[in-house]
Rosetta silent file (secondary structure, phi, psi, omega in degrees, C-alpha in Angstrom):
SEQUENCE: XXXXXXXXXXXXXXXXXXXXXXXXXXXXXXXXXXXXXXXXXXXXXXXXXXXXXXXXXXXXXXXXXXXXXXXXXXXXXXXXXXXXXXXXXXXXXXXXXXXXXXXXXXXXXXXXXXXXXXXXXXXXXXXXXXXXXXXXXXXXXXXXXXXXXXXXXXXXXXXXXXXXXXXXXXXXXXXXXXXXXXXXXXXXXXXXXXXXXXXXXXXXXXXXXXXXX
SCORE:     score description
SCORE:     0.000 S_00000001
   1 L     0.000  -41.068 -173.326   44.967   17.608   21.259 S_00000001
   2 H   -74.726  -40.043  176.370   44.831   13.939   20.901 S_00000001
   3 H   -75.340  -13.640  161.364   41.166   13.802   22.588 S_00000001
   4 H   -84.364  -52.241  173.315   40.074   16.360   19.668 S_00000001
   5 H   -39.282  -37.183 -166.312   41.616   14.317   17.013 S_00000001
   6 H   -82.572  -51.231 -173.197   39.468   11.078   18.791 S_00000001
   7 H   -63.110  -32.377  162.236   36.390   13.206   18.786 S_00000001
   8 H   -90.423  -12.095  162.094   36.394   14.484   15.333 S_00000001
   9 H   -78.361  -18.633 -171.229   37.116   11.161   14.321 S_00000001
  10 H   -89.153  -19.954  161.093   34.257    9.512   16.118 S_00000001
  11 H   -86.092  -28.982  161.101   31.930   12.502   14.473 S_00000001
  12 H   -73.192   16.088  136.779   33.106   12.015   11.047 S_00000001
  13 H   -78.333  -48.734  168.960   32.557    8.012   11.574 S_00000001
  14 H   -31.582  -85.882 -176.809   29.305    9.288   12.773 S_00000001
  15 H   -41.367  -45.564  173.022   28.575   11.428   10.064 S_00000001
  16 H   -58.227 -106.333 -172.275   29.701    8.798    7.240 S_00000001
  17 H     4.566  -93.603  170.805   27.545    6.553    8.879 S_00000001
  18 H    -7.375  -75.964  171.201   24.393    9.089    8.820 S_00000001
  19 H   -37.009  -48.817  175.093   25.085    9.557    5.112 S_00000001
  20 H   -83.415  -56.553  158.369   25.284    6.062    3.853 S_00000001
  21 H   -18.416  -48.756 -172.881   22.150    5.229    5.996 S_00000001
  22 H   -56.875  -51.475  166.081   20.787    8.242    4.054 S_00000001
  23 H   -35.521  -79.888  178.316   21.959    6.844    0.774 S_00000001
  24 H   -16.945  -53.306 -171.632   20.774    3.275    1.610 S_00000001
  25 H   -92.867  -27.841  168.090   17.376    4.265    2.041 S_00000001
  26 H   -54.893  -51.400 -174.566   16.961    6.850   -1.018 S_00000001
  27 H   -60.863  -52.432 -159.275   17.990    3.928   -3.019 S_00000001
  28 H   -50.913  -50.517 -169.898   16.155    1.412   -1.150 S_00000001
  29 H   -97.159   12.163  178.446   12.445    3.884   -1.781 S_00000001
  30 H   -93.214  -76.931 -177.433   14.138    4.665   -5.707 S_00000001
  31 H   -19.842  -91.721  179.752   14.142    0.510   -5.908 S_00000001
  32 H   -17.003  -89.387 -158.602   10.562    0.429   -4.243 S_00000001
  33 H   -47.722  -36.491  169.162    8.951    3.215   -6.308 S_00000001
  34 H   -91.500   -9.829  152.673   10.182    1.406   -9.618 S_00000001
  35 H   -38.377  -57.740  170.489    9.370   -1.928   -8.629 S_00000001
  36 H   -58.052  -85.095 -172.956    5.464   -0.078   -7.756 S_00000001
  37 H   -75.999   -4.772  124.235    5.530    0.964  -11.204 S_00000001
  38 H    -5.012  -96.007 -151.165    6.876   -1.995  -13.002 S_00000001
  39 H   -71.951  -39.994  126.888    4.321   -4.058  -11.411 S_00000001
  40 H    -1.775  -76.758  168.270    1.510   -1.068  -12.349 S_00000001
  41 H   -67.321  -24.067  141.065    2.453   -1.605  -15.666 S_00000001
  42 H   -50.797  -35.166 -170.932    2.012   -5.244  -15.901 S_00000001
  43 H   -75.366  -37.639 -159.483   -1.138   -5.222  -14.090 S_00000001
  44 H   -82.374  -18.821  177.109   -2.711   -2.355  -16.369 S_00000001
  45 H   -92.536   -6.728  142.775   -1.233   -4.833  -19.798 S_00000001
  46 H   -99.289  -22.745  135.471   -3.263   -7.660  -18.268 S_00000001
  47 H   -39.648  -11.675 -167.642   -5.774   -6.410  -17.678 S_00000001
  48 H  -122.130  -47.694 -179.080   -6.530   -4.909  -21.249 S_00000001
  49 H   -37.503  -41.198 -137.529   -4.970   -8.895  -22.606 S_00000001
  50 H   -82.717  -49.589  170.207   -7.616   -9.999  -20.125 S_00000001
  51 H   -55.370  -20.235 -161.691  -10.338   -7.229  -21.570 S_00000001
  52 H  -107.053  -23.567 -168.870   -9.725   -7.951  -25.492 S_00000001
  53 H   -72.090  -48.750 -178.706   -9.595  -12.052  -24.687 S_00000001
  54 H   -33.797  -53.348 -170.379  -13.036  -11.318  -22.748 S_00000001
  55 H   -81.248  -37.893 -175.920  -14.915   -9.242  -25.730 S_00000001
  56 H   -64.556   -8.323 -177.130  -13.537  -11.541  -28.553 S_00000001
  57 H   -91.489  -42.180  157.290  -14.889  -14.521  -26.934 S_00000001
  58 H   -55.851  -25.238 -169.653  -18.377  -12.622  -26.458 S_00000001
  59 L   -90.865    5.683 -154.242  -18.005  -11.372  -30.275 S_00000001
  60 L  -117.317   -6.554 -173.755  -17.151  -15.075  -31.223 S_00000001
  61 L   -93.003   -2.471  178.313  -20.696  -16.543  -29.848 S_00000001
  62 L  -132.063   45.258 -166.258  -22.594  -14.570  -32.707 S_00000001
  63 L   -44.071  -26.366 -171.279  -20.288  -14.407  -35.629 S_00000001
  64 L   -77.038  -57.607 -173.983  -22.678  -13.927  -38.411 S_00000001
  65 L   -59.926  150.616 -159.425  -24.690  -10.967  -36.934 S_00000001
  66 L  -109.132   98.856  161.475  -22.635   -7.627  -37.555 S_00000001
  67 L   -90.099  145.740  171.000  -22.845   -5.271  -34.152 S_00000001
  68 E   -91.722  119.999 -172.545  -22.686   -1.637  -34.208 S_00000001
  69 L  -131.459  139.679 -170.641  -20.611   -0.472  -31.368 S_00000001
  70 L    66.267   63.905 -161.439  -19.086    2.940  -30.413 S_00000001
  71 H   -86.125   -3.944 -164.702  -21.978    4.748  -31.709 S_00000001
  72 H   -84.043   -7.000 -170.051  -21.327    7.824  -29.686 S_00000001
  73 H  -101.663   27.032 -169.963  -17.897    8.202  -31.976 S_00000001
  74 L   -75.704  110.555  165.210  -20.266    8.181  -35.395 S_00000001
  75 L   108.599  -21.059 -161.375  -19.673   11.636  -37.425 S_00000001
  76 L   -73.589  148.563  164.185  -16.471   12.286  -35.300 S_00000001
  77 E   -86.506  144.045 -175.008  -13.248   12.638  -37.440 S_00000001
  78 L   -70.494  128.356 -153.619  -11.130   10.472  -37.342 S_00000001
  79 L   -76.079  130.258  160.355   -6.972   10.175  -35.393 S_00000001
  80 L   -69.593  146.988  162.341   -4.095   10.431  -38.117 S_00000001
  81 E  -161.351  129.636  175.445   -2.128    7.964  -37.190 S_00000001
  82 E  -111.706  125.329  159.798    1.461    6.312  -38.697 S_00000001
  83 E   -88.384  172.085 -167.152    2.718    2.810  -38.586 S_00000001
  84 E  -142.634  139.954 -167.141    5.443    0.883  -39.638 S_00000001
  85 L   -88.838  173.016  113.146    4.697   -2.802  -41.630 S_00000001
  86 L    31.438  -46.987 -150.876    6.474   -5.813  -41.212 S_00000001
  87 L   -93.402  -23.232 -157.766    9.014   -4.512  -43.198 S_00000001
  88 L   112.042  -26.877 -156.337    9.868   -1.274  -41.610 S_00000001
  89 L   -99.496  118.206 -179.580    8.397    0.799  -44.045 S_00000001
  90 E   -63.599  155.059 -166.687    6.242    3.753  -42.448 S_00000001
  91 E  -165.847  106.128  161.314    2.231    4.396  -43.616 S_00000001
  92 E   -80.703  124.064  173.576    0.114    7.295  -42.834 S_00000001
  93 E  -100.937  130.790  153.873   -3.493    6.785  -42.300 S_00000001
  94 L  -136.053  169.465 -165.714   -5.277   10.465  -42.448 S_00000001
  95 L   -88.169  -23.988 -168.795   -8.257   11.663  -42.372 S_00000001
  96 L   -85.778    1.151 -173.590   -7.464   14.502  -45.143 S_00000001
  97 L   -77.965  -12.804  132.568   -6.225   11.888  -47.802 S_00000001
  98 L   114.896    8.533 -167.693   -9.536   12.185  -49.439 S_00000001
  99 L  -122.786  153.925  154.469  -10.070    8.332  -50.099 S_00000001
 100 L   -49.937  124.750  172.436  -12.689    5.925  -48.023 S_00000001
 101 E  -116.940  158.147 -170.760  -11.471    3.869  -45.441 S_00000001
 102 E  -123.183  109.944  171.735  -11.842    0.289  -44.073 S_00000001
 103 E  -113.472  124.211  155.435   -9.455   -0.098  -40.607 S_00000001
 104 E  -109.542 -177.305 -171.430   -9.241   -2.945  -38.795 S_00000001
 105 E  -141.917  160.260 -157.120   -7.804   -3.863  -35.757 S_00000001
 106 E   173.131  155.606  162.270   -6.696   -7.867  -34.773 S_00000001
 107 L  -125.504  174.610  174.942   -4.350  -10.246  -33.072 S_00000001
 108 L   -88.086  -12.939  173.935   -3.334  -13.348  -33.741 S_00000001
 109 L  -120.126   65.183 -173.999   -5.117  -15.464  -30.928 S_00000001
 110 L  -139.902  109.724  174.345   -8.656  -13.544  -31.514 S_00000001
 111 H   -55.402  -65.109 -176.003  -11.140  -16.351  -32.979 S_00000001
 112 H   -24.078  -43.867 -162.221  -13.199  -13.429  -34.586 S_00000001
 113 H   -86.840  -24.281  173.145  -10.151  -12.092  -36.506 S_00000001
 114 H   -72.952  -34.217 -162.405   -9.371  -15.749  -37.716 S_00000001
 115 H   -75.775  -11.631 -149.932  -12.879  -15.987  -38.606 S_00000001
 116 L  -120.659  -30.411 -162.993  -13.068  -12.743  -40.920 S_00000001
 117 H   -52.131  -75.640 -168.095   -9.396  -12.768  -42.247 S_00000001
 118 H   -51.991  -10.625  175.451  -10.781  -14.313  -45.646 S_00000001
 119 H   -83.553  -32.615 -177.337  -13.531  -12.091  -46.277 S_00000001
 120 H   -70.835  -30.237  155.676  -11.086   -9.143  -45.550 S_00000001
 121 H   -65.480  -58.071 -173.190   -9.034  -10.486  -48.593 S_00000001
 122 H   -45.043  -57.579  169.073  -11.517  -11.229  -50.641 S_00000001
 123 H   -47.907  -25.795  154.781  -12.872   -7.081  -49.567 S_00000001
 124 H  -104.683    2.437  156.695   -9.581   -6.281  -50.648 S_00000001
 125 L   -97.848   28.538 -157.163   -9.132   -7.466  -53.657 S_00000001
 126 L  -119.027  -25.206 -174.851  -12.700   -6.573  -54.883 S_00000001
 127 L   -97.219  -20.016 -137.399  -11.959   -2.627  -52.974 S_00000001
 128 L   -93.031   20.985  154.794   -8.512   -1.601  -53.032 S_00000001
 129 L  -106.156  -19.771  152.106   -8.355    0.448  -55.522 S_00000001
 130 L   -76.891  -52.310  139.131  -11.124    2.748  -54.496 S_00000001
 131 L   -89.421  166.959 -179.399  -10.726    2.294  -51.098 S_00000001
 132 E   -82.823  126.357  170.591   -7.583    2.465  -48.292 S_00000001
 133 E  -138.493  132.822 -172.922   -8.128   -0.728  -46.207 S_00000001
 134 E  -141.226  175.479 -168.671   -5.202   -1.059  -43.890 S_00000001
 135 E  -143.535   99.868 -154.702   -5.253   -3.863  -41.126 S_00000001
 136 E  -118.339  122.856 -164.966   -3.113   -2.988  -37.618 S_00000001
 137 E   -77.152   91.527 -177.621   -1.872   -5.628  -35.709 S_00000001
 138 E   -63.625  120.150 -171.729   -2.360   -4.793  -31.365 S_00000001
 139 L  -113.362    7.006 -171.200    1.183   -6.024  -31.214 S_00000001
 140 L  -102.175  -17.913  141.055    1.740   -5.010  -27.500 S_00000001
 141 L  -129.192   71.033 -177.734   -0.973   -7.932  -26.810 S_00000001
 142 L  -154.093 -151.975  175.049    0.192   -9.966  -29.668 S_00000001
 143 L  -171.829  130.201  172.654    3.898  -10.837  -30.455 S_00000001
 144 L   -91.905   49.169  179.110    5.271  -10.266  -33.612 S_00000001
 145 L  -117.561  -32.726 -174.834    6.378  -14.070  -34.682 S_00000001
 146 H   -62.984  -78.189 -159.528    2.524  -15.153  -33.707 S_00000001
 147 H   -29.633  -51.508  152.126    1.349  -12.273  -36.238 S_00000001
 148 H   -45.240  -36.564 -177.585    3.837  -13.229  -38.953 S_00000001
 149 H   -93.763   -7.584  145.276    2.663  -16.757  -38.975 S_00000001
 150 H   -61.541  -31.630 -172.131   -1.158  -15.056  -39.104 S_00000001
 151 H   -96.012  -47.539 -167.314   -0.595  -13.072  -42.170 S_00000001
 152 H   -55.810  -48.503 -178.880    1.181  -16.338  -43.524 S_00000001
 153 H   -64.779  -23.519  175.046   -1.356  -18.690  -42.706 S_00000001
 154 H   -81.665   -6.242 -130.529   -4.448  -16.378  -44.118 S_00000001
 155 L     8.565   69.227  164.911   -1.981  -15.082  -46.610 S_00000001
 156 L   -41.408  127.028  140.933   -3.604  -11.584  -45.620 S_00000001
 157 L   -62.558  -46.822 -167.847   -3.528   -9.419  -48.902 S_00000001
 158 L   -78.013  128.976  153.790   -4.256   -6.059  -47.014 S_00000001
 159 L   -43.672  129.262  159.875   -1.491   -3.874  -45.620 S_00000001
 160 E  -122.658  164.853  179.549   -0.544   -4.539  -42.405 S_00000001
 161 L  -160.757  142.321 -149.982    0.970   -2.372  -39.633 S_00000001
 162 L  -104.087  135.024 -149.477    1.821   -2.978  -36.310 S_00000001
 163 E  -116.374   80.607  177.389    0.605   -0.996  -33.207 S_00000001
 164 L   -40.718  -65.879  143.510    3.891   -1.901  -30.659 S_00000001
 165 L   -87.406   34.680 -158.825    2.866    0.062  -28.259 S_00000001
 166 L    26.465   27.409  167.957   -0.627    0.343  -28.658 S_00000001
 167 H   -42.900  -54.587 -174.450   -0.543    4.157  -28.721 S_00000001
 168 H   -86.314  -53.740  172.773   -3.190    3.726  -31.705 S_00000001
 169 H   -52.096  -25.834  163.941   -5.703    1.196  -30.796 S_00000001
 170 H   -54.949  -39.509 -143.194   -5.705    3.317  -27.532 S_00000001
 171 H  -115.968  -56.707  170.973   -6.371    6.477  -29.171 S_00000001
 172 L   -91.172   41.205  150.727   -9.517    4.408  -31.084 S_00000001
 173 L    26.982   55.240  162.604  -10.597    2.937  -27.341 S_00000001
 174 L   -85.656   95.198  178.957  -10.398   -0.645  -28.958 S_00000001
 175 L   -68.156  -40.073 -169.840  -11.948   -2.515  -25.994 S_00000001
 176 L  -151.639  131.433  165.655  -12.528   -5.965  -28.187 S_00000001
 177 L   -82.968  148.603  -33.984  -11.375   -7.800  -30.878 S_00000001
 178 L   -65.769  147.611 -171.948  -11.761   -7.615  -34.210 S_00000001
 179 E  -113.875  110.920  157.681  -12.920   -3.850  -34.479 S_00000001
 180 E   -90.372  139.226  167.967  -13.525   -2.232  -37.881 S_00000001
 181 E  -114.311  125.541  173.795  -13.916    1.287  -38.392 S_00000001
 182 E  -117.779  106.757 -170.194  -15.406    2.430  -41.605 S_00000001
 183 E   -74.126  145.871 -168.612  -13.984    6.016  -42.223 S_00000001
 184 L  -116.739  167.245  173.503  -16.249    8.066  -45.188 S_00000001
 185 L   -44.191  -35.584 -164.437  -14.194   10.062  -47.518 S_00000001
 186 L   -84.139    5.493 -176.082  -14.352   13.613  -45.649 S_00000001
 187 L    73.146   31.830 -169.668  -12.551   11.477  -42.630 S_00000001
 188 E  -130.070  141.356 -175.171  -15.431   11.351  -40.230 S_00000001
 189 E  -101.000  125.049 -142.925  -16.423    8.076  -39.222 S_00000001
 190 E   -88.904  -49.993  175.464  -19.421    6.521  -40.718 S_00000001
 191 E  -143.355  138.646  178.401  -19.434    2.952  -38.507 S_00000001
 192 E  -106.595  137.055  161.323  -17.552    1.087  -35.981 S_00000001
 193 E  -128.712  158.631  139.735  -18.315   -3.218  -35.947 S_00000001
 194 L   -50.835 -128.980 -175.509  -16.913   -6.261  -34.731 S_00000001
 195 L   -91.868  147.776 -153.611  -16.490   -9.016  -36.515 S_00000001
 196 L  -156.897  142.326  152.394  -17.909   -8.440  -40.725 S_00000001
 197 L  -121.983 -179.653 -173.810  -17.857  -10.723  -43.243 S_00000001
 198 H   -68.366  -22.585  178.827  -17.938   -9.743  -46.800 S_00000001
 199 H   -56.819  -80.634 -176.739  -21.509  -10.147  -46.918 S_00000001
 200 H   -79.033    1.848  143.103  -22.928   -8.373  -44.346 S_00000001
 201 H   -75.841   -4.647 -170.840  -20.490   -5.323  -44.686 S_00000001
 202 H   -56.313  -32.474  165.715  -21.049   -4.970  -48.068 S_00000001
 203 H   -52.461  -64.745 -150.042  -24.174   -2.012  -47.578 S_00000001
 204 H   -60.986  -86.868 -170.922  -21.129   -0.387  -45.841 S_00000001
 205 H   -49.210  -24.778  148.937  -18.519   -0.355  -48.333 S_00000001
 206 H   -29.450  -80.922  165.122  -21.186    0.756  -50.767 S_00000001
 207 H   -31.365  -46.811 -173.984  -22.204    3.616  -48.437 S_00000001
 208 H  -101.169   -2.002  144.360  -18.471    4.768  -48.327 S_00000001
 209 H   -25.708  -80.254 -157.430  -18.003    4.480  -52.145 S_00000001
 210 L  -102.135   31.105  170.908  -20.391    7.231  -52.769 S_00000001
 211 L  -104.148   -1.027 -172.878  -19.402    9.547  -49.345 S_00000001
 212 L  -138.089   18.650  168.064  -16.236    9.780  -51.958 S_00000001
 213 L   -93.644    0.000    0.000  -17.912   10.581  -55.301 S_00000001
């Protein structure tokens, strides 16, 4: 009896044993596998820092001329999309709201978008009652104390609203900074640019005037 007692204890030391090994290593390849995608998700949000620092420095050697870029999304309608400002306070962009739009998209270390922020006030106080001009802040490769101290230093005039996780500049495949989209009334998008000044966008803003007459 006593040599059964020793043997079932030495399999149920066994067995514990077995088990916690078993544990050990489920945890061990849980640990791994989020650790893999951690570091997955850091690589894929420096890469796209590393892509928008790339195109804004290319869009920054020809600031005056105004390129047309993403011509294949020209006529397409445009993504609803809602943000929340500074403030908290939510704003729906749609395509069915029936008014012309001016979007842009910016950070706070993107020479282009420093270079443009005053003509985009000056386009909004000269538009903004005829058109929606809204201004959305890639805040997931920005930070929103740099941004604050961006709208303070241009004193930016234009609603702004902040794209956390960049769920919306994703969804409008913003590759480089700054990207305007100029939306026509019916919500189908007339032109995508870079960097605009008030000057040379002005044909534009014309153009989506009378898409809403």
């Amino acid at each position: 009896m006593k040599l059964l007692y020793a043997v079932s204890a030495i399999l149920v030391v066994a067995w514990l044993g077995v088990t916690a090994g078993v544990v050990m290593q489920f945890s061990a390849e849980r640990e791994e596998r989020l650790a893999r995608a951690a570091a997955s998700m850091d690589n894929q949000a420096s890469a796209r820092q590393e892509g928008l620092e790339k195109g804004s420095e290319r869009m920054a050697e020809e600031p005056e001329e105004l390129q047309f870029v993403k011509t294949e999304e020209y006529g397409k309608r445009m993504i609803d999309f809602t943000l929340e400002d500074q403030h908290g306070q939510s704003l729906t962009v749609s395509a069915s709201s029936g008014k012309p739009k001016l979007i842009n998209f910016w950070t706070s270390w993107c020479p282009g978008c420093k270079s443009e922020a005053d003509d985009l006030n000056r386009i909004y106080e000269k538009y903004k009652d005829e058109l929606e001009i809204v201004s959305v802040n890639i805040t997931e490769n920005d930070s929103m104390e740099e941004a604050l101290a961006f709208m303070e230093d241009y004193q930016l005039q234009l609603p702004v609203l902040f794209d956390l996780d960049s769920v919306v500049s994703g969804d409008y495949s913003i590759i480089a900074i700054p990207t305007n989209y100029f939306i026509r009334a019916d919500g189908t998008i007339q032109t995508v640019t870079y960097e605009l000044s008030e000057q040379n966008a002005e044909p534009f803003l014309q153009e989506l005037l009378e898409s809403g007459q």
